[in-house]
C-alpha positions in Angstrom: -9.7 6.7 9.1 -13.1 7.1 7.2 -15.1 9.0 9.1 -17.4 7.6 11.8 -15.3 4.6 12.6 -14.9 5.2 15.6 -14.5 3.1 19.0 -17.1 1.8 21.3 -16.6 4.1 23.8 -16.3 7.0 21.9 -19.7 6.3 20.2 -21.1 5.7 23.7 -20.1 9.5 24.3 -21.0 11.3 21.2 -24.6 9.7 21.0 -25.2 10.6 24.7 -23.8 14.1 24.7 -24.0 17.1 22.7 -20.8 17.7 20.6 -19.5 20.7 19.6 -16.8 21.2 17.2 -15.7 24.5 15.1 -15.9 23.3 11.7 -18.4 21.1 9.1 -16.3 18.5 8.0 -16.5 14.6 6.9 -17.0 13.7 10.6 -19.5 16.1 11.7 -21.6 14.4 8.6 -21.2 10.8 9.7 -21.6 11.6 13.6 -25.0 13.0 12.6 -26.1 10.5 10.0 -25.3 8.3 13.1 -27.9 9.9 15.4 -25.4 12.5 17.1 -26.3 16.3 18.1 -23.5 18.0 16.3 -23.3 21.7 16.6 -20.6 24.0 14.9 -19.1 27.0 17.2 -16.3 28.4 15.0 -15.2 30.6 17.6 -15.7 28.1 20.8 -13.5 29.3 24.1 -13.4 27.6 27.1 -16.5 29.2 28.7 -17.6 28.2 25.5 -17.6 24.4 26.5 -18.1 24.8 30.1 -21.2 26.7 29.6 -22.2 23.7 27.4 -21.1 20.8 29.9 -24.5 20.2 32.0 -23.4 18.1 33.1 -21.1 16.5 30.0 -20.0 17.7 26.6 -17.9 17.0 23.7 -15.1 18.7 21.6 -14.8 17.0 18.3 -11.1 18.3 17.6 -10.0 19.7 14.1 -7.2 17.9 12.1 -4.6 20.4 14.0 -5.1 19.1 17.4 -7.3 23.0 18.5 -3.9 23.4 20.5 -5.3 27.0 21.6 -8.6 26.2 22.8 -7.1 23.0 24.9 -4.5 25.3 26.7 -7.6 27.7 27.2 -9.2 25.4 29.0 -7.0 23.2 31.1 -5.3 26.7 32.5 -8.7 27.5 33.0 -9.5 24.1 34.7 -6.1 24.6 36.3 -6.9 27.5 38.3 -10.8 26.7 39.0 -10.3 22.7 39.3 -13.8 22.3 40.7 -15.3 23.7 37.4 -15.3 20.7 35.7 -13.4 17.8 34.8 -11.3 17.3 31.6 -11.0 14.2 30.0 -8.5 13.5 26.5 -10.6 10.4 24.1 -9.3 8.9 21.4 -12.2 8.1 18.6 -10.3 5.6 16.8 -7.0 3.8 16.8 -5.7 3.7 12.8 -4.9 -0.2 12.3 -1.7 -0.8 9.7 -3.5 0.5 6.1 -5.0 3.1 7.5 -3.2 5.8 5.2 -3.5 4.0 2.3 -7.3 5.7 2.2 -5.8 8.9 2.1 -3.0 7.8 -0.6 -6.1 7.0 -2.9 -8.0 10.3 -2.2 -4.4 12.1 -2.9 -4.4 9.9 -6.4 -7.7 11.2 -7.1 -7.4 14.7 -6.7 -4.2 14.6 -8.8 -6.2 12.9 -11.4 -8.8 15.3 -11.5 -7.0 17.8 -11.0 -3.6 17.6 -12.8 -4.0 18.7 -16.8 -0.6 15.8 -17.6 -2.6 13.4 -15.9 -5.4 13.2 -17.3 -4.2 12.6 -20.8 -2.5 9.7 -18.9 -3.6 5.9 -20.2 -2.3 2.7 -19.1 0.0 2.2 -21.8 1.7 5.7 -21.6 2.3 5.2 -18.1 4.1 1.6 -18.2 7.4 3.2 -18.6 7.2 5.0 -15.4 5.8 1.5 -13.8 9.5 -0.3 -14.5 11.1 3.5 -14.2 9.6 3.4 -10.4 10.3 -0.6 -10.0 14.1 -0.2 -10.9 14.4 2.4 -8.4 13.0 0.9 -5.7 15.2 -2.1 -6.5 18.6 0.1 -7.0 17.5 0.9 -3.2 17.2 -2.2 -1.9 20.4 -3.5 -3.5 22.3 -0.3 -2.2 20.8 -1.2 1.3 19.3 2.5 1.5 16.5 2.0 4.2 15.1 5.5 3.3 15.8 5.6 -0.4 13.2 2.3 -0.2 10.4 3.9 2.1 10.0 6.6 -0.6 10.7 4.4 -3.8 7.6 2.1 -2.3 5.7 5.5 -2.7 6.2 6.0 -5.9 5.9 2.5 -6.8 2.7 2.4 -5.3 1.7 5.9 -6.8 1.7 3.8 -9.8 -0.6 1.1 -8.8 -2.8 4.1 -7.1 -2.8 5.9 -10.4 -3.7 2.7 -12.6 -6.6 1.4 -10.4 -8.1 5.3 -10.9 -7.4 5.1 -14.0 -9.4 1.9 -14.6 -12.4 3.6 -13.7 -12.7 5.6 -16.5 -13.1 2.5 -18.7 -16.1 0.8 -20.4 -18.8 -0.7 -17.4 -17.6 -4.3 -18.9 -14.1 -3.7 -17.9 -13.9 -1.2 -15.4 -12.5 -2.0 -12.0 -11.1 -0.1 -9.4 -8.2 0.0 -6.1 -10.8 -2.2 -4.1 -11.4 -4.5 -6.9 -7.5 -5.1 -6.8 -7.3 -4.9 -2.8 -10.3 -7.9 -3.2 -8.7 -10.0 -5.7 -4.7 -9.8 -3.8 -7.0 -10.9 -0.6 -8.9 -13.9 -2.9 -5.7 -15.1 -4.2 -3.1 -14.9 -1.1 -6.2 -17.4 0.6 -6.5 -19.9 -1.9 -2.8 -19.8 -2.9 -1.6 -20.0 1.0 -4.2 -22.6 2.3 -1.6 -23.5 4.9 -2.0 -19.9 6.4 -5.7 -19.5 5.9 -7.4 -23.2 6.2 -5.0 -24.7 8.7 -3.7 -26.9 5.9 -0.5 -29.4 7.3 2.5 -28.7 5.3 5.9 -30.8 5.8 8.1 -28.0 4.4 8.9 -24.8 2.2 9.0 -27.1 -0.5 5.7 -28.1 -0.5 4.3 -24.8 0.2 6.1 -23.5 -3.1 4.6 -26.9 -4.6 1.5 -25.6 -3.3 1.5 -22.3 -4.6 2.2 -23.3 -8.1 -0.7 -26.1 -8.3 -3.1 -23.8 -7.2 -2.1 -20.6 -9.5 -2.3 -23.5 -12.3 -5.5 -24.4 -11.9 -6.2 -20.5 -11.8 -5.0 -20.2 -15.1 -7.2 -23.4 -16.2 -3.8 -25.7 -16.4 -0.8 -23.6 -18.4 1.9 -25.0 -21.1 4.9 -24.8 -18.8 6.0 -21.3 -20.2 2.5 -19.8 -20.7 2.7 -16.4 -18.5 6.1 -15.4 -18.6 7.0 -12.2 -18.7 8.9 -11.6 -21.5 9.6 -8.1 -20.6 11.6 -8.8 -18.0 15.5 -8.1 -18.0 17.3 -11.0 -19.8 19.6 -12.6 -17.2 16.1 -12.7 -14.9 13.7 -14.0 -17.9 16.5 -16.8 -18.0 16.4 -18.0 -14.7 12.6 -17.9 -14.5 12.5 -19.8 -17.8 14.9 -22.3 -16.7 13.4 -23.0 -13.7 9.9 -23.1 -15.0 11.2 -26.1 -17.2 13.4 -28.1 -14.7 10.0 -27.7 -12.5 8.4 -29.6 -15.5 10.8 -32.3 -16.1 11.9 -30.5 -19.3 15.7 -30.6 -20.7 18.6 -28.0 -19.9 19.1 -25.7 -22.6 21.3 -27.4 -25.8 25.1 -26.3 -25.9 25.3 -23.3 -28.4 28.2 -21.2 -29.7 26.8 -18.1 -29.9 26.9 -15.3 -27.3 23.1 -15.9 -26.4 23.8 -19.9 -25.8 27.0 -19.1 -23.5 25.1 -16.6 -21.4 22.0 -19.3 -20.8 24.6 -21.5 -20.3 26.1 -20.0 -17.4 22.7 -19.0 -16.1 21.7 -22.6 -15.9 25.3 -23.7 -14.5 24.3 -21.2 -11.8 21.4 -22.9 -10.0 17.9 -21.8 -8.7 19.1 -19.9 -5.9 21.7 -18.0 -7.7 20.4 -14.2 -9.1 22.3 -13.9 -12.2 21.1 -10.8 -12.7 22.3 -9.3 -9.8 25.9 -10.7 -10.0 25.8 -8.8 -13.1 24.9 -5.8 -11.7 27.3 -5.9 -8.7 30.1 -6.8 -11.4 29.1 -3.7 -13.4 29.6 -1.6 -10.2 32.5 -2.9 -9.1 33.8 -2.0 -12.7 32.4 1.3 -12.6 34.1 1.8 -9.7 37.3 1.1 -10.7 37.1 2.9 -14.1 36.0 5.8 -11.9 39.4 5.8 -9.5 41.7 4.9 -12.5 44.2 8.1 -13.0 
């Protein structure tokens, strides 16, 4: 968590208390800019803090937990229980996100300190961007739980190491992770107003319906096949340009001959819900497969 955020109650006790801790660290400086009395005791034992309880103070623990100075003192407290009275506070509960602050100061410290990554740019990184995408999708089609908890991480590496990136750039077109974290929060709003105004909605239908108006009128009202992305796999920029024009009242592709036609062809006998691409994939396994156990 950054530091300072804390709970109520534990600002209630560092502001009233002395609080000792045994080294400087992000959170000593924020409890003090705060209006705390911070003192650093590098060697603290537990007389240490009872000496310092009159009648209340405050161990501000180190990242580890200060295992040895806690057993210290409750077998102290343990032996002598009228000495004092021990007490375990949590200063903050981390809502869901919460490591995603230390993902970005990871990303910058590699940036800054990692000789191939600094001679990184956004274009000779894009091939690690689909490299990192495929995987993650390989995972999910295997149905490897774990194999897609660490491909997210290096997918989102990626978008870690992008936004960093984009700082380095000309005032006039810099931007960074927040300015993406700000814009995903702008557009989920206005594209879900069903979610976020309380907007009636009959069905998924017009939700999708929904969607689609509003990221038009984003774009300033598109040609039906203005922002595809052409550098998609084939069987998937087929379906996505097929359904982009039956969404506009456009014809099915004309009847062709060649290899190209047949394969829209049979993307757009599929359907919308089909995933062409996929079945191809699973077909190419299953092949694999059996090539593999042939004598």
């Amino acid at each position: 968590m950054p530091a300072g955020l804390l709970t109520a109650a534990a600002w209630d006790v560092v502001r009233a208390h002395p609080v000792l801790t045994g080294a400087e660290n992000e959170h000593t400086a924020a409890l003090r800019a705060a209006g705390a009395a911070v003192t650093v005791v590098p060697d603290a034992t537990a007389a240490t803090l009872l000496d310092a309880a009159q009648p209340v103070a405050v161990w501000l623990a180190g990242p580890g937990g200060d295992e040895s100075l806690a057993r210290e003192l409750g077998l102290r407290l343990a032996r002598e229980p009228g000495l004092a009275e021990l007490e375990l506070m949590y200063g903050s509960w981390d809502p869901p996100g919460a490591r995603l602050l230390d993902a970005v100061a990871v990303t910058d410290r590699l940036q800054s300190s990692d000789p191939w990554r600094r001679e990184q740019t956004h274009r000779t990184l894009a091939k690690y961007l689909l490299e990192e995408a495929y995987e993650a999708y390989d995972a999910i089609v295997a149905g490897d739980h774990a194999a897609v908890r660490d491909e997210m991480g290096d997918v989102l590496l990626q978008v870690l190491f992008h936004a960093q990136l984009a700082q380095e750039l000309p005032e006039d077109e810099r931007w960074n992770v927040d300015d993406v974290a700000g814009d995903f929060v702008a557009k989920m709003i206005r594209r879900n107003p069903h979610v976020f105004a309380d907007t009636p909605v009959e069905d998924i239908e017009e939700i999708i319906a929904t969607w689609e108006r509003v990221k038009a009128e984003e774009k300033g009202g598109r040609a039906p096949l203005d922002g595809v992305t052409w550098s998609l796999p084939s069987l998937t920029l087929a379906a996505k340009l097929l359904s982009r024009a039956r969404r506009h009242g456009l014809p099915e592709p004309a009847p062709s001959d060649t290899l190209g036609g047949r394969l829209l062809a049979l993307v757009a006998q599929a359907g919308e819900d089909a995933d062409a691409e996929a079945a191809l994939r699973e077909e190419l396994h299953r092949y694999a497969d059996s090539v593999a156990a042939a004598p």
